[in-house]
Predicted model as a PDB file, atoms N, CA, C, CB and O in Angstrom, pLDDT in the B-factor column:
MODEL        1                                                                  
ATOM      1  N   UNK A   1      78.827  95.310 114.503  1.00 54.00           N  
ATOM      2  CA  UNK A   1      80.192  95.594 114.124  1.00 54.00           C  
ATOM      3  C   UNK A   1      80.363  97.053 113.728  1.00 54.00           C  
ATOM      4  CB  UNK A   1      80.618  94.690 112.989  1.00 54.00           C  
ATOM      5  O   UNK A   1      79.581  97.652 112.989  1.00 54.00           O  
ATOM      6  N   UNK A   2      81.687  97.685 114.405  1.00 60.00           N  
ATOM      7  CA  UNK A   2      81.733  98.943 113.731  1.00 60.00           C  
ATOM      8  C   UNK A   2      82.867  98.979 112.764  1.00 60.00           C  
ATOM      9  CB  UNK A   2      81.841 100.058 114.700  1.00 60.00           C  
ATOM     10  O   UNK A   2      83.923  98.347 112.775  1.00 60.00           O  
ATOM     11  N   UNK A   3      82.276 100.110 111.687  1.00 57.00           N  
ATOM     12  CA  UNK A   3      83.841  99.789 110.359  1.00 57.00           C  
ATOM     13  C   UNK A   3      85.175  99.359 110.794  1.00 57.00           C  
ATOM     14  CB  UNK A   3      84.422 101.268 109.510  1.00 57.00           C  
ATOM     15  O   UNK A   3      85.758  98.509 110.122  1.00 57.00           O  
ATOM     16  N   UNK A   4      85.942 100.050 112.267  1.00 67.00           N  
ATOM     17  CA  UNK A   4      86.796  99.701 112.603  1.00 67.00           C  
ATOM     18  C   UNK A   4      86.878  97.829 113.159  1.00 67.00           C  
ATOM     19  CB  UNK A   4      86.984 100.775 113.407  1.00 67.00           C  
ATOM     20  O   UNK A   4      87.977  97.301 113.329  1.00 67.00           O  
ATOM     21  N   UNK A   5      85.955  97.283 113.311  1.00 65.00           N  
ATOM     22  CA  UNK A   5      85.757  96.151 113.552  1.00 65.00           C  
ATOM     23  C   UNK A   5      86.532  95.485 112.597  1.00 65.00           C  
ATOM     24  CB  UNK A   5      84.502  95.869 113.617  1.00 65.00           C  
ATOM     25  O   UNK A   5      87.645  94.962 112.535  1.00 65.00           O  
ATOM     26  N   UNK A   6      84.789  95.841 111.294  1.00 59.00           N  
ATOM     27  CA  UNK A   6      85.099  95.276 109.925  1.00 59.00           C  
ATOM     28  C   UNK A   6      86.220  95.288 109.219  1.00 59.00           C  
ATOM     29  CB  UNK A   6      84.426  95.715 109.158  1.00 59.00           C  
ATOM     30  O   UNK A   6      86.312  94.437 108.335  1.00 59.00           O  
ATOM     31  N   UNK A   7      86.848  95.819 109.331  1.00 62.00           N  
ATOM     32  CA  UNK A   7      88.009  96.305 108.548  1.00 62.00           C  
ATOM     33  C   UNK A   7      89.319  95.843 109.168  1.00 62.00           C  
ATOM     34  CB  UNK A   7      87.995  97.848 108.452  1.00 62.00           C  
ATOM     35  O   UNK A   7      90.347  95.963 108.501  1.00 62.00           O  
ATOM     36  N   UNK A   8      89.379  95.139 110.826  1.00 67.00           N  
ATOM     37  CA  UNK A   8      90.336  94.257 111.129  1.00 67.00           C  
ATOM     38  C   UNK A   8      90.333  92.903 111.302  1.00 67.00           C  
ATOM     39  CB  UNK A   8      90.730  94.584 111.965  1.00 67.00           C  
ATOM     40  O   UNK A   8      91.296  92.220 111.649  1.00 67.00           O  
ATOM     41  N   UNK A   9      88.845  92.403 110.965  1.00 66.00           N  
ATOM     42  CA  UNK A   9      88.923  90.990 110.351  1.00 66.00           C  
ATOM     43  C   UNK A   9      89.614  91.130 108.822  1.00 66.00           C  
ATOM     44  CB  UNK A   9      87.285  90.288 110.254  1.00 66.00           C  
ATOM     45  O   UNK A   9      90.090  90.006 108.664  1.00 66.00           O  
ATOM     46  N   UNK A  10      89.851  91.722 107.897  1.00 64.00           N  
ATOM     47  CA  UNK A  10      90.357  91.782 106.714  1.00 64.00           C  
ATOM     48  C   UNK A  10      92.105  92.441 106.967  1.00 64.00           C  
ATOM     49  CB  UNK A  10      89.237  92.738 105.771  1.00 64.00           C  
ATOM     50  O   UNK A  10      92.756  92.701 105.956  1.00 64.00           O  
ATOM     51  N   UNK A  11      92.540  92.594 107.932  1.00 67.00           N  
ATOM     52  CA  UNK A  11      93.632  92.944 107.572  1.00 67.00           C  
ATOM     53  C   UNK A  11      94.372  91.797 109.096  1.00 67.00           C  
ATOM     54  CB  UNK A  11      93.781  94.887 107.424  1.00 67.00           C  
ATOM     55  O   UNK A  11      95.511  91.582 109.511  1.00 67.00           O  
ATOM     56  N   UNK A  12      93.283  91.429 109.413  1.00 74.00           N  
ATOM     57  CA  UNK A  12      94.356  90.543 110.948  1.00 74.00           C  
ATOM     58  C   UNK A  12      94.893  89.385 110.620  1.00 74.00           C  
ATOM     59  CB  UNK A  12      93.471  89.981 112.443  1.00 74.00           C  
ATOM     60  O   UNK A  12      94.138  88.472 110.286  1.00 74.00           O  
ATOM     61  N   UNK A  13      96.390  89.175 110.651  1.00 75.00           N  
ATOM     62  CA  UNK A  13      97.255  88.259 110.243  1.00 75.00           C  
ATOM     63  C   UNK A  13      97.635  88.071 109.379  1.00 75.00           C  
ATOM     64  CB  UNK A  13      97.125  87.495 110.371  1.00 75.00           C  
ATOM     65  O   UNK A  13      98.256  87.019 109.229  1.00 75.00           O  
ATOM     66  N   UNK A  14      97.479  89.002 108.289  1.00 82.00           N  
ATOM     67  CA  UNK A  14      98.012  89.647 106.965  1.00 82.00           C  
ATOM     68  C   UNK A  14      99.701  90.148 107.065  1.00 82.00           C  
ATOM     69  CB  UNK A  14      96.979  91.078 106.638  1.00 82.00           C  
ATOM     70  O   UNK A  14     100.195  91.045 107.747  1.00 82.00           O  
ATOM     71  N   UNK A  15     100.415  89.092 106.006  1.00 85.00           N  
ATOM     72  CA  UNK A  15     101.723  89.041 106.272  1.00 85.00           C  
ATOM     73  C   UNK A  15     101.669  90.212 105.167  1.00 85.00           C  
ATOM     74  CB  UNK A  15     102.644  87.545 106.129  1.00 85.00           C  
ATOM     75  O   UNK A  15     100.906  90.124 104.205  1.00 85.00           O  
ATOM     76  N   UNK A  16     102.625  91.446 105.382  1.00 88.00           N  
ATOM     77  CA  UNK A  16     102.297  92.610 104.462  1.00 88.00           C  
ATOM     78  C   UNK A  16     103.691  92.205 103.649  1.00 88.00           C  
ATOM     79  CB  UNK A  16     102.126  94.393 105.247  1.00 88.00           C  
ATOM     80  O   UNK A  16     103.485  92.231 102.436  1.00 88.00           O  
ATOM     81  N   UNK A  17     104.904  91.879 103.958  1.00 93.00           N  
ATOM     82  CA  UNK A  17     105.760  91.412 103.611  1.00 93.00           C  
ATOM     83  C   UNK A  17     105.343  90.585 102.059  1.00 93.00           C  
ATOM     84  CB  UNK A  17     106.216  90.736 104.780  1.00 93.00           C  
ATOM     85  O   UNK A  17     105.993  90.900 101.062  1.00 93.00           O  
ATOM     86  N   UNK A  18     104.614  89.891 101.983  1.00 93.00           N  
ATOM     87  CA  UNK A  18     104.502  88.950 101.048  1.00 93.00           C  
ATOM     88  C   UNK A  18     104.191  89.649  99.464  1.00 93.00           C  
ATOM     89  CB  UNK A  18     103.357  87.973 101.590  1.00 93.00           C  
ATOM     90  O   UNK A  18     104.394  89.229  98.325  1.00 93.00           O  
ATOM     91  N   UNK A  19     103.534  91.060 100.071  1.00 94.00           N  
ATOM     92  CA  UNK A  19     103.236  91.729  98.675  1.00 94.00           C  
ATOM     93  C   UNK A  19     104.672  92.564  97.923  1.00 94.00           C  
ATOM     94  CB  UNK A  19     101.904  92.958  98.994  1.00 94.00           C  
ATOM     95  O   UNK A  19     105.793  92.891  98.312  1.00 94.00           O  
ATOM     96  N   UNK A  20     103.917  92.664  96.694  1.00 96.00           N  
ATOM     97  CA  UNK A  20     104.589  93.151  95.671  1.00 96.00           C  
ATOM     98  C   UNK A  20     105.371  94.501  96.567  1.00 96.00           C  
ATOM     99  CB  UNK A  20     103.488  93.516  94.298  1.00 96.00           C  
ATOM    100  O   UNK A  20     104.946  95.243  97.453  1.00 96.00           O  
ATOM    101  N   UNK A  21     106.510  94.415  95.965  1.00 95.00           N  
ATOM    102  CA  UNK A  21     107.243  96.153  96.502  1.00 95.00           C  
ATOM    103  C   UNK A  21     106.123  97.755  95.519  1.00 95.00           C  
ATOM    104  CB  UNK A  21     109.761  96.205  95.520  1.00 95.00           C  
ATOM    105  O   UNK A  21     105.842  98.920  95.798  1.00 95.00           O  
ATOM    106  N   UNK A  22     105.949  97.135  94.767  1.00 96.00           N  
ATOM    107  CA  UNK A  22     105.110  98.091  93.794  1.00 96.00           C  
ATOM    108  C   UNK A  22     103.491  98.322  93.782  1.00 96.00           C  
ATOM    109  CB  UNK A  22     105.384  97.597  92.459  1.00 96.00           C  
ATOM    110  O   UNK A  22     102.847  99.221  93.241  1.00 96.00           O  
ATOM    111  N   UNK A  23     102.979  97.024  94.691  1.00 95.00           N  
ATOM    112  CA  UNK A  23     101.556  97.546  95.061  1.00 95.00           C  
ATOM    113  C   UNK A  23     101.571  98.480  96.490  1.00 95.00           C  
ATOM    114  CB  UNK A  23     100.506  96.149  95.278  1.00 95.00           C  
ATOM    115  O   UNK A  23     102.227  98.503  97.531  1.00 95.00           O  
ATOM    116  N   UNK A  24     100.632  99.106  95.992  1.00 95.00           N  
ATOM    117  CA  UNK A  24      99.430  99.940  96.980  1.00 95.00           C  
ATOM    118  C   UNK A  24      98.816  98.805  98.090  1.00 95.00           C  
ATOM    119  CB  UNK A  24      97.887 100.605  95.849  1.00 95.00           C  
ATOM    120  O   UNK A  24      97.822  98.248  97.625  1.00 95.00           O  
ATOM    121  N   UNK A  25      99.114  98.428  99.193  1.00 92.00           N  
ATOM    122  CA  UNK A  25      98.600  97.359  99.844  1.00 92.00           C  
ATOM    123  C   UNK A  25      96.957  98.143 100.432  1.00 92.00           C  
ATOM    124  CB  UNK A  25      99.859  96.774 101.153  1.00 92.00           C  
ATOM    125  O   UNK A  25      95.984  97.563 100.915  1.00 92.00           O  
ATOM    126  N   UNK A  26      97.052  98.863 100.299  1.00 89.00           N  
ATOM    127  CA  UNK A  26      95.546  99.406 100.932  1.00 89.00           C  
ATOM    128  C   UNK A  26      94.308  98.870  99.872  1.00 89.00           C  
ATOM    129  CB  UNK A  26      95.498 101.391 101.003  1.00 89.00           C  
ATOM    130  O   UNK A  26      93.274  98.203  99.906  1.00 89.00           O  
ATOM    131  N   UNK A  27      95.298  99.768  98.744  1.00 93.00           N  
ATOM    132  CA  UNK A  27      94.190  99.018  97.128  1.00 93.00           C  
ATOM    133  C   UNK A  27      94.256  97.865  96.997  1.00 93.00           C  
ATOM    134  CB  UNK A  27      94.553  99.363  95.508  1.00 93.00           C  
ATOM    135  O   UNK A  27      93.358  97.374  96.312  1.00 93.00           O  
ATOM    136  N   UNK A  28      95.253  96.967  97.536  1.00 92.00           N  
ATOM    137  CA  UNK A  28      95.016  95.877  96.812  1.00 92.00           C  
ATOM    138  C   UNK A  28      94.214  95.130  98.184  1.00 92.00           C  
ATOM    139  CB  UNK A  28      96.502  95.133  96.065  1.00 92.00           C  
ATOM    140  O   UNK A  28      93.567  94.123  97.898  1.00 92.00           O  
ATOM    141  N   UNK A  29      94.216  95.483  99.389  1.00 87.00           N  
ATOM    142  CA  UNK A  29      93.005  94.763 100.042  1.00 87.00           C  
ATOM    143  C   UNK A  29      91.907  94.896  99.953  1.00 87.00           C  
ATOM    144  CB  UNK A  29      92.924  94.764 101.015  1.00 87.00           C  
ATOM    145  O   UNK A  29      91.023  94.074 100.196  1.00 87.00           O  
ATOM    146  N   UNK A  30      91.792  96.349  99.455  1.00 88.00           N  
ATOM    147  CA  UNK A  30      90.224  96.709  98.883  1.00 88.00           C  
ATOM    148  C   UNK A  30      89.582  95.724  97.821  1.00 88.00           C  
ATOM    149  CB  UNK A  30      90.231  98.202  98.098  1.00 88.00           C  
ATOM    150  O   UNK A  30      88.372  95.502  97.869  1.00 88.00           O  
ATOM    151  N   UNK A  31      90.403  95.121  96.842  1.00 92.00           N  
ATOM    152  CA  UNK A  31      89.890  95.116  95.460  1.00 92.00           C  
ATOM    153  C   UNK A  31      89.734  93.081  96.308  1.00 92.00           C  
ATOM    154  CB  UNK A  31      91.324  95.834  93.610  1.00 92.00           C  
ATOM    155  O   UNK A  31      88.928  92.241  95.908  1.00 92.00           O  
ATOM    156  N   UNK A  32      90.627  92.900  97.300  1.00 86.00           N  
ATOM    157  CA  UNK A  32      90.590  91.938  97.473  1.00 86.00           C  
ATOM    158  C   UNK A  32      89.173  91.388  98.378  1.00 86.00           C  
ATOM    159  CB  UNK A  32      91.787  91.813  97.864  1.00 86.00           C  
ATOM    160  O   UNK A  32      88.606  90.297  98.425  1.00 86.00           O  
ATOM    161  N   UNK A  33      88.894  92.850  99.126  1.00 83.00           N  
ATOM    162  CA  UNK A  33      87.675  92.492 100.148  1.00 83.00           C  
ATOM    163  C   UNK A  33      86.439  92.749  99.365  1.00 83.00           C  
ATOM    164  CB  UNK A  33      87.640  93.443 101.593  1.00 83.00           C  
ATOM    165  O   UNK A  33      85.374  92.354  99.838  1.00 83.00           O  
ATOM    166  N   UNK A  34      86.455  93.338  98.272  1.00 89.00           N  
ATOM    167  CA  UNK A  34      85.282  93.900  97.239  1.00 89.00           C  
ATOM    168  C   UNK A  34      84.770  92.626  96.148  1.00 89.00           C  
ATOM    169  CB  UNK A  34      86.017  95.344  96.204  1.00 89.00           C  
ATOM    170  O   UNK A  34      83.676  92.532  95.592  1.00 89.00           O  
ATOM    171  N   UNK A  35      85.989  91.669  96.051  1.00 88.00           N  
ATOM    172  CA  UNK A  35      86.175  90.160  95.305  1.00 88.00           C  
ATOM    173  C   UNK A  35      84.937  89.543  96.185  1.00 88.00           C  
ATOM    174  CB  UNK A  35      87.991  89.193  95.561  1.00 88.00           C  
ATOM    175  O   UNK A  35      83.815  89.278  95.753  1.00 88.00           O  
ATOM    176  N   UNK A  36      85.467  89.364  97.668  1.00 83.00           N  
ATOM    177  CA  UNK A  36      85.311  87.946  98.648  1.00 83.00           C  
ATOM    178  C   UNK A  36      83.544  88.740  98.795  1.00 83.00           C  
ATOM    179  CB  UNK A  36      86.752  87.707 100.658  1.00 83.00           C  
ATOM    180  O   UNK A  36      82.553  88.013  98.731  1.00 83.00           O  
ATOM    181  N   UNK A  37      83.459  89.762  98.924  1.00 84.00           N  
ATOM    182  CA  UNK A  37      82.155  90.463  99.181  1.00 84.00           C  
ATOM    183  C   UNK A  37      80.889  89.946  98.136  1.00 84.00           C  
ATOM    184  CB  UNK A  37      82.447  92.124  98.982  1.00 84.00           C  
ATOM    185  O   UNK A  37      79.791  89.425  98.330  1.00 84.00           O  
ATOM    186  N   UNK A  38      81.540  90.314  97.106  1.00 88.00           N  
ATOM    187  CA  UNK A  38      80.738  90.497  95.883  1.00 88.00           C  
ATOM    188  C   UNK A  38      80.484  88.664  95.423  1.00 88.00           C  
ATOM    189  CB  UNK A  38      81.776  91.626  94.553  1.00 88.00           C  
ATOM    190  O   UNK A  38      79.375  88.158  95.257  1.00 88.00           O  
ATOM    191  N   UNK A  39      81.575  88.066  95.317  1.00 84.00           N  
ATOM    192  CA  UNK A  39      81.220  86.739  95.091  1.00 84.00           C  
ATOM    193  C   UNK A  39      80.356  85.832  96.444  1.00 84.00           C  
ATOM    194  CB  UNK A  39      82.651  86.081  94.711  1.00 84.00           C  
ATOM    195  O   UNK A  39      79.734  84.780  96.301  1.00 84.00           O  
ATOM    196  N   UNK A  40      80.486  86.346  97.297  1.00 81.00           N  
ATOM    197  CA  UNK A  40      79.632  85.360  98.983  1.00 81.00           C  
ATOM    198  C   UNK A  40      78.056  86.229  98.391  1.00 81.00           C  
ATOM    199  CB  UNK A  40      80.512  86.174 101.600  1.00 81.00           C  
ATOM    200  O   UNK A  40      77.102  85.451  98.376  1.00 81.00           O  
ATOM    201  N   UNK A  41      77.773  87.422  98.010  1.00 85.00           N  
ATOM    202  CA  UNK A  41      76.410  87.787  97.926  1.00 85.00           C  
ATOM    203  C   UNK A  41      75.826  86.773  96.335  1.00 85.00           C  
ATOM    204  CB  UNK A  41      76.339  89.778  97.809  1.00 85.00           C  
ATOM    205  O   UNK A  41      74.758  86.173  96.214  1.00 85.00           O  
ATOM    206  N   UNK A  42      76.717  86.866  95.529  1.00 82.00           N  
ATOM    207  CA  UNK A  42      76.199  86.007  93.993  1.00 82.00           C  
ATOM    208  C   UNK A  42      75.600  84.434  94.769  1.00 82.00           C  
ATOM    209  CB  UNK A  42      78.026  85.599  92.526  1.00 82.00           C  
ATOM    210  O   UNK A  42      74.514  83.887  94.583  1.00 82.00           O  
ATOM    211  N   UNK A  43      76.550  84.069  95.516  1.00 80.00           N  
ATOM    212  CA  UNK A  43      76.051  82.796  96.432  1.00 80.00           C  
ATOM    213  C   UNK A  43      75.277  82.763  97.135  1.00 80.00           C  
ATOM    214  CB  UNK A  43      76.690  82.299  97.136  1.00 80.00           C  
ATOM    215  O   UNK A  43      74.513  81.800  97.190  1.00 80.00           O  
ATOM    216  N   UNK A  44      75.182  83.851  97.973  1.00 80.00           N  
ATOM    217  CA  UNK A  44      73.693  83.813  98.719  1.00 80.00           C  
ATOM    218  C   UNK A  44      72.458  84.074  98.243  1.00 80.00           C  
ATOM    219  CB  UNK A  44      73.618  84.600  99.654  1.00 80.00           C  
ATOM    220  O   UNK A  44      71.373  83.965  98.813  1.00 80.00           O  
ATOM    221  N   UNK A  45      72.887  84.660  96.431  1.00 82.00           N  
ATOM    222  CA  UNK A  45      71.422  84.851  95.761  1.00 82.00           C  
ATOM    223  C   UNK A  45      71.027  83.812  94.920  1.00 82.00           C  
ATOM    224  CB  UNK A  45      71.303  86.085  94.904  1.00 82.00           C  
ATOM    225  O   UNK A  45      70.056  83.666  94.178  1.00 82.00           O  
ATOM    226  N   UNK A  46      71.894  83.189  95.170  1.00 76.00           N  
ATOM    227  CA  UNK A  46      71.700  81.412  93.871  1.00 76.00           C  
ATOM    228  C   UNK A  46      71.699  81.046  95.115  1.00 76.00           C  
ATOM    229  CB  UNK A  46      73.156  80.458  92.420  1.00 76.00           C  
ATOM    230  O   UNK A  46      71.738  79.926  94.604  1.00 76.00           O  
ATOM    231  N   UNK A  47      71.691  80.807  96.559  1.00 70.00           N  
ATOM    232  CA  UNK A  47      71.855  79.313  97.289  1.00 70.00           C  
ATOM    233  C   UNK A  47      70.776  78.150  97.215  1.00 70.00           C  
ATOM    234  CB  UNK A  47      71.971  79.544  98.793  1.00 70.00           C  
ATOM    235  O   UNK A  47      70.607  77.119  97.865  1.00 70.00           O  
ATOM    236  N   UNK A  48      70.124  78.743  96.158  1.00 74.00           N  
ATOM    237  CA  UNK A  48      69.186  77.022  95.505  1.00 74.00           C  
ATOM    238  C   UNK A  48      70.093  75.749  95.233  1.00 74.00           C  
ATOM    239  CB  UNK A  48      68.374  77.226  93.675  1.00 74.00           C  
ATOM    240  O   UNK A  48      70.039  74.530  95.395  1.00 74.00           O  
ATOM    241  N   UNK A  49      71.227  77.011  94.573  1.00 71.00           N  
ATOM    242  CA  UNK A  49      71.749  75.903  93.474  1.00 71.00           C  
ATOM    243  C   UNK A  49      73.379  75.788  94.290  1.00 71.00           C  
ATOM    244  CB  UNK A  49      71.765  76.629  91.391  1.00 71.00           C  
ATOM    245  O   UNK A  49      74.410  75.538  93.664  1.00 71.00           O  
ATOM    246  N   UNK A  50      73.343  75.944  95.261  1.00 69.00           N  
ATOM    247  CA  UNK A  50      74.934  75.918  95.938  1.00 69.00           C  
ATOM    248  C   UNK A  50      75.395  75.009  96.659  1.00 69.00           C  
ATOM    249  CB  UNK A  50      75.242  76.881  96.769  1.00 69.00           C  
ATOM    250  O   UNK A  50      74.901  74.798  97.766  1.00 69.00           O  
ATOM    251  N   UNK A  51      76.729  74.077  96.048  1.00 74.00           N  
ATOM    252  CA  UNK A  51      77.347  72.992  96.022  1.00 74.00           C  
ATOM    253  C   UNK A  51      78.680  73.699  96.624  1.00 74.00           C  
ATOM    254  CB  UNK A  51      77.347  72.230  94.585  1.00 74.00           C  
ATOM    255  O   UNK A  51      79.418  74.441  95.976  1.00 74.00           O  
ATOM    256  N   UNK A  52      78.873  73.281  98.170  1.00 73.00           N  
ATOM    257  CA  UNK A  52      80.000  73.414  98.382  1.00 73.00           C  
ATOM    258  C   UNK A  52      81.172  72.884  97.867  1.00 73.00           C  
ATOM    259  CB  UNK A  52      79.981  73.292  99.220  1.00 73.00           C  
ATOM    260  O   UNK A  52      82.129  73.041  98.625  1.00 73.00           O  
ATOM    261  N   UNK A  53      81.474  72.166  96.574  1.00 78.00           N  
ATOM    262  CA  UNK A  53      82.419  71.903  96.729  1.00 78.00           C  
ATOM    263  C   UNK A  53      82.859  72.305  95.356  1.00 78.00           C  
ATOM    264  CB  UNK A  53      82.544  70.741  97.269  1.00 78.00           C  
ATOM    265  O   UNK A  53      84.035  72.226  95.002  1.00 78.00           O  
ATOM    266  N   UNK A  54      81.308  72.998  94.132  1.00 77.00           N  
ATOM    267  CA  UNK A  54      82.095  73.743  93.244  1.00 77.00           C  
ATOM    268  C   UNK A  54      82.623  75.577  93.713  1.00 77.00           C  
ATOM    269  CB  UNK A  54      81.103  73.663  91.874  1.00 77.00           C  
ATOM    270  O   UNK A  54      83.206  76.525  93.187  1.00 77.00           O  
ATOM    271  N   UNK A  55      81.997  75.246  94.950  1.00 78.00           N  
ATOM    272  CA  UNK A  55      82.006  76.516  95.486  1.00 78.00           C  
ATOM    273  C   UNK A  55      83.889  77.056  96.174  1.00 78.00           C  
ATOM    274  CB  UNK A  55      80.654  76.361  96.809  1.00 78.00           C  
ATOM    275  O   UNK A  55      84.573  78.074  96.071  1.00 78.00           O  
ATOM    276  N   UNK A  56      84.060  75.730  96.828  1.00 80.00           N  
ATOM    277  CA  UNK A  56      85.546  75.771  97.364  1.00 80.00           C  
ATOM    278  C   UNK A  56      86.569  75.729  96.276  1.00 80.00           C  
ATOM    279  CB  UNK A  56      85.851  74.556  98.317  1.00 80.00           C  
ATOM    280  O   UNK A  56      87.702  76.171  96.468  1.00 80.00           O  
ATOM    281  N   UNK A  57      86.155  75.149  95.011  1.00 84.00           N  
ATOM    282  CA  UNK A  57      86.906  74.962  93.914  1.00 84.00           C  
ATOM    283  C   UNK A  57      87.541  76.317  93.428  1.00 84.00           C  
ATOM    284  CB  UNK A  57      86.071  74.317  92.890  1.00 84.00           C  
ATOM    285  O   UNK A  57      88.616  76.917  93.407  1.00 84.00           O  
ATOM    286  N   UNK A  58      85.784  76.472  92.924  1.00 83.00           N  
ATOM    287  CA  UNK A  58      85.649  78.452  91.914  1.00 83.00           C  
ATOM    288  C   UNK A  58      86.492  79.638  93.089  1.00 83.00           C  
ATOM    289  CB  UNK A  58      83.063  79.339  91.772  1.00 83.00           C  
ATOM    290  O   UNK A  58      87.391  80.406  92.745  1.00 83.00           O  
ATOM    291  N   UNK A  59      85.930  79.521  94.472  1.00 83.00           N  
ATOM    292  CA  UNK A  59      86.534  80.450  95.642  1.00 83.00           C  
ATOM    293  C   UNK A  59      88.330  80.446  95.240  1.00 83.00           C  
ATOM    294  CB  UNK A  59      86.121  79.614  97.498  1.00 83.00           C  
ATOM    295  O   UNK A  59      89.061  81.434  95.162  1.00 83.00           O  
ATOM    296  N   UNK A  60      88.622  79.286  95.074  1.00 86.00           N  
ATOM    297  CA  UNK A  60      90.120  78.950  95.016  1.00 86.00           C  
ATOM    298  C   UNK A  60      90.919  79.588  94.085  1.00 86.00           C  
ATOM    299  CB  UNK A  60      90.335  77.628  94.773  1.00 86.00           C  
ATOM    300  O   UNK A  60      92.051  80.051  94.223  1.00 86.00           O  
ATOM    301  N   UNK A  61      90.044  79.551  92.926  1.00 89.00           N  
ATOM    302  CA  UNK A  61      90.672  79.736  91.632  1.00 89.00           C  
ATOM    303  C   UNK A  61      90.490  81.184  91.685  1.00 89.00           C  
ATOM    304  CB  UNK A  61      90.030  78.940  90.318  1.00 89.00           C  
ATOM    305  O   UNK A  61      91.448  81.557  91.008  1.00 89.00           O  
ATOM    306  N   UNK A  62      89.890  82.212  92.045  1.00 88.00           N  
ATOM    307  CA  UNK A  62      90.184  83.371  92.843  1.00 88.00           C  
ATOM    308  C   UNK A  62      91.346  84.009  93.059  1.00 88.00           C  
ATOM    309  CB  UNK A  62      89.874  83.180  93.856  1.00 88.00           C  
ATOM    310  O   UNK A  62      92.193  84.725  92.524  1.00 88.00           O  
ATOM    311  N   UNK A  63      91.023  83.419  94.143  1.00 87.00           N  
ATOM    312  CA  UNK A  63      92.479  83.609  95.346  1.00 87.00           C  
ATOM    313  C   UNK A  63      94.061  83.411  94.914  1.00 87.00           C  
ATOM    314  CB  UNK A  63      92.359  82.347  96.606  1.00 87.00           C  
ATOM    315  O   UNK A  63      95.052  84.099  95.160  1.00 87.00           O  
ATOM    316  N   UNK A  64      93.894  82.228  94.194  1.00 91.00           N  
ATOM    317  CA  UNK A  64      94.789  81.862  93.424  1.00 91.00           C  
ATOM    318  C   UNK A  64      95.549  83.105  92.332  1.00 91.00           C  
ATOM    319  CB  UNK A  64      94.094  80.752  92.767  1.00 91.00           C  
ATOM    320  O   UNK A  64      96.752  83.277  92.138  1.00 91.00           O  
ATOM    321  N   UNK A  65      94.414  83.837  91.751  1.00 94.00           N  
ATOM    322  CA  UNK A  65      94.469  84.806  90.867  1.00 94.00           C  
ATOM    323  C   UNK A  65      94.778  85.954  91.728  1.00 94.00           C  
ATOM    324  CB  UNK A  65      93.256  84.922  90.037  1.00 94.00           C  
ATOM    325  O   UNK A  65      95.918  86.419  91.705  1.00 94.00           O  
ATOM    326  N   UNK A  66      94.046  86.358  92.339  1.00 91.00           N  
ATOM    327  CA  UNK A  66      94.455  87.399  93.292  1.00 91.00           C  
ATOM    328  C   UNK A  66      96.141  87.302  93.977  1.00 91.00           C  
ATOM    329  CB  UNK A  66      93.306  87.269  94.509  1.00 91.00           C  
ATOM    330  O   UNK A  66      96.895  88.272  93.899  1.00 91.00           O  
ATOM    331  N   UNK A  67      96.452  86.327  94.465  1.00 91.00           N  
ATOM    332  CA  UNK A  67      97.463  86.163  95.002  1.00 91.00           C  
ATOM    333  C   UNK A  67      98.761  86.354  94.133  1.00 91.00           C  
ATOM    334  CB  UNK A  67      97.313  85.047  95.541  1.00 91.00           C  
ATOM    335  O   UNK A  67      99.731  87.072  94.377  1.00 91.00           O  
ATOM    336  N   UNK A  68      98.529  85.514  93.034  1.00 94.00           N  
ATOM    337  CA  UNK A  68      99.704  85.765  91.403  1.00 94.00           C  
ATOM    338  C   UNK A  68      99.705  87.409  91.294  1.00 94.00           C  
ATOM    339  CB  UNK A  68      98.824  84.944  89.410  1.00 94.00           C  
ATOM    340  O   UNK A  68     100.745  87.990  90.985  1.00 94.00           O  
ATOM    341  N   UNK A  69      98.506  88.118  91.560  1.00 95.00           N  
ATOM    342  CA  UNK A  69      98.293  89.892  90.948  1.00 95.00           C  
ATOM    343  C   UNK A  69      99.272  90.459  91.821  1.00 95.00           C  
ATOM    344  CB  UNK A  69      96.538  90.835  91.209  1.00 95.00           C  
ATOM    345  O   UNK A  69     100.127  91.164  91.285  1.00 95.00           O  
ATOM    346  N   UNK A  70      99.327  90.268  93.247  1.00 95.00           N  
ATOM    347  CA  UNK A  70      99.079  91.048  94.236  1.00 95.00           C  
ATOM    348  C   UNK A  70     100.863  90.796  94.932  1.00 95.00           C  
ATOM    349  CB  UNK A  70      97.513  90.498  95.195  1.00 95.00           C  
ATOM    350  O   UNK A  70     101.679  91.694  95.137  1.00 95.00           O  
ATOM    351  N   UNK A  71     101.055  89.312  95.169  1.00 93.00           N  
ATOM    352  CA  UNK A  71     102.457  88.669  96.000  1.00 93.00           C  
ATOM    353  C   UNK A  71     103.652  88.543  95.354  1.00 93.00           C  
ATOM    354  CB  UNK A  71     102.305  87.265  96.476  1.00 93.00           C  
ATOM    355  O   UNK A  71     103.517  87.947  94.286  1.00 93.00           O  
ATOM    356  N   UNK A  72     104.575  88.819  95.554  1.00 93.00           N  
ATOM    357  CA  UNK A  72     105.926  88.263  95.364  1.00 93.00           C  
ATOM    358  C   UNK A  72     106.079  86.616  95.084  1.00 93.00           C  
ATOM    359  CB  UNK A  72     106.701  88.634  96.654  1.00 93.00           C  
ATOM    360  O   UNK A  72     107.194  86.119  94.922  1.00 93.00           O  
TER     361      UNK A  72                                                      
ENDMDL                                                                          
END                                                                             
C-alpha cells in the first residue's frame, strides 16, 4: 500500500456533510484514524485474551464517542 492508498480507505464514503460546521475535518479524521490504529494494535498485543464480543462492545463505545465529538 502506498500512503495515498492508506489514506483513501479512511476517507472513502465519508459523508463530510455530517460533521460539525466548526471542526477541522482533516483533524478530526486524524484523531479518528490514530483511535482505530492505536486500539486494533492494544488487541493484537493482548490477543491471548481477545473476546470478540467485548471487543465489538468497547470498539462501539468509541465510535459512539467519537461521533457525539465530531457530528452534527
Amino acid at each position: 500500500f502506498s500512503m495515498e492508498d492508506y489514506l483513501d480507505i479512511y476517507i472513502k464514503n465519508i459523508d463530510f456533510s455530517l460533521f460539525k460546521d466548526d471542526i477541522d475535518i482533516e483533524k478530526a479524521i486524524d484523531i479518528i484514524r490514530w483511535t482505530i490504529d492505536k486500539y486494533t494494535e492494544e488487541i493484537r498485543n493482548n490477543s491471548e485474551s481477545f473476546v470478540l464480543e467485548e471487543f465489538e462492545e468497547d470498539f462501539c463505545g468509541y465510535l459512539d464517542i467519537l461521533r457525539k465529538s465530531f457530528y452534527k
